[in-house]
Structures are given as C-alpha cells and as structure tokens.
C-alpha positions in Angstrom: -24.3 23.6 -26.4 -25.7 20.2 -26.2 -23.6 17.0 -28.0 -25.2 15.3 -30.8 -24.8 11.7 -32.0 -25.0 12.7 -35.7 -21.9 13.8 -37.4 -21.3 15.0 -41.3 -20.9 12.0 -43.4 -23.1 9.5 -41.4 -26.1 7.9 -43.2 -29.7 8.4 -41.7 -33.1 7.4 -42.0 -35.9 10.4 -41.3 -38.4 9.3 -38.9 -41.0 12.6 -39.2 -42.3 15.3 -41.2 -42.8 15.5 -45.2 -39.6 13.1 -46.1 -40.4 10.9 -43.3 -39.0 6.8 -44.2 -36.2 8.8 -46.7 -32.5 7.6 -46.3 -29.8 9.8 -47.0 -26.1 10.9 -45.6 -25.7 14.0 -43.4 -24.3 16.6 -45.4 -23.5 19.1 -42.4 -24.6 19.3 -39.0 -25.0 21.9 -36.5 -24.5 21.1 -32.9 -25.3 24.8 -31.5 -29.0 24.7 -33.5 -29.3 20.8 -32.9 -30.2 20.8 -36.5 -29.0 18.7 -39.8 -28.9 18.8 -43.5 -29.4 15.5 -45.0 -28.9 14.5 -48.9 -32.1 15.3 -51.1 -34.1 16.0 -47.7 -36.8 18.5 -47.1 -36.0 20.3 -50.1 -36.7 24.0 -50.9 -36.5 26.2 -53.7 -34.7 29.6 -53.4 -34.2 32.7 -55.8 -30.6 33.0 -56.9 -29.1 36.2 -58.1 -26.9 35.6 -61.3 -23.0 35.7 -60.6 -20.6 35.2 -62.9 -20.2 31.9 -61.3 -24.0 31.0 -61.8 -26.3 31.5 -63.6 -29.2 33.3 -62.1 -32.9 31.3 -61.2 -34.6 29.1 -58.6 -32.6 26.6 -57.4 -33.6 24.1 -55.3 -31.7 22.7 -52.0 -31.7 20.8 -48.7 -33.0 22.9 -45.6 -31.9 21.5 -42.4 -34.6 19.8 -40.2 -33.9 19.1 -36.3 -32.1 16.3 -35.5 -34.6 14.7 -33.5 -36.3 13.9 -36.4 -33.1 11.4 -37.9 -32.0 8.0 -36.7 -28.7 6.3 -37.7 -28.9 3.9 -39.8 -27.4 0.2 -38.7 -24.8 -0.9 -40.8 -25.9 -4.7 -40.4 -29.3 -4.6 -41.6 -30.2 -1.0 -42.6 -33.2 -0.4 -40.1 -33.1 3.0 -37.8 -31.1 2.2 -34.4 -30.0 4.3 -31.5 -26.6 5.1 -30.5 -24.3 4.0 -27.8 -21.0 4.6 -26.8 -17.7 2.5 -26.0 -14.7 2.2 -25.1 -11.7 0.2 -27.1 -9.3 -1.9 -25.4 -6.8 0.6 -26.6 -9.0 3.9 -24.8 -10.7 5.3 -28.1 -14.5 6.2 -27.4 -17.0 4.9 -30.2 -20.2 5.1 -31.2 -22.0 1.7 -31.8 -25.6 0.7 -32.7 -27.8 -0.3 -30.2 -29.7 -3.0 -32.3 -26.5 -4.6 -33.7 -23.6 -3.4 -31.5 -21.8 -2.7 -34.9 -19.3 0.4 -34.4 -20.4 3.5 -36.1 -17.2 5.1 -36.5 -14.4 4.1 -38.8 
C-alpha cells in the first residue's frame, strides 16, 4: 500500500483528463487503489433502483479518477503546488506547500 498526500477534506485542482483546470474538495480517498473522489468531478450517470428511501432513476455522481491526476491547492494564492513534509518544534509531522511553505494541515 503506497501513502498518498491527499486526504478527505483537502481542496484540489485537476490537472488531466475531461475536468482538467476544475477545483474541488476531496470527498473520499482511497490509498489501497491510489484513487480520489473529488466534488462535481468526472461525473457519471448511474441507474438507480427505487427504495423506499429513493426514488428510482438516473442519478448522476462523482467517479473517482487516480490521484496522479490532482494537485493541492496552495492556500496563499490558489495555484496547484506540491507537497512537503515537516516537522513542528513540538514533534508533529505536517504537510506544507512547496510554492508557499504554508502548512496544509490544521
């Protein structure tokens, strides 16, 4: 299994395919598949059996794309960056920006 630098919640930029230049927040991620699902990205529609839930139809939702494709977004100027990782002076490791050095993680 292979670490990835995306988490659920962080906001991305796509940088290939059909959506490519769209912004949006990961919605989950999947670090075994090395894919994502990002808000109102590569959308698709799928047939939906009524329930008595839901009403029965096509509905259209996100499809994951590989996370190759996604670059964090910096929090400074909202262009694509890569990801580095640091150490606090009290021992917690987290993820900054490369272009800004602004820490990712809250």
């Amino acid at each position: 299994m292979s670490s990835m630098n995306v988490k659920k919640g962080d906001r991305v930029v796509v940088l290939a395919g059909k959506d490519k230049g769209k912004k949006g927040e990961v919605l989950s991620a999947s670090p075994k598949d090395n894919r994502v699902v990002v808000q109102g990205v590569n959308m698709v529609k799928r047939h939906q059996r009524p329930t008595p839930s839901h009403p029965g139809g096509i509905v259209e939702k996100e499809a994951s794309i590989h996370v190759s494709n996604v670059a964090h977004i910096d929090p400074k100027d909202d262009k694509p960056t890569r990801i580095g990782i640091k150490i606090l002076d009290d021992g917690r490791k987290v993820r900054v920006a490369r272009r800004s050095g602004e820490v990712i993680d809250r």
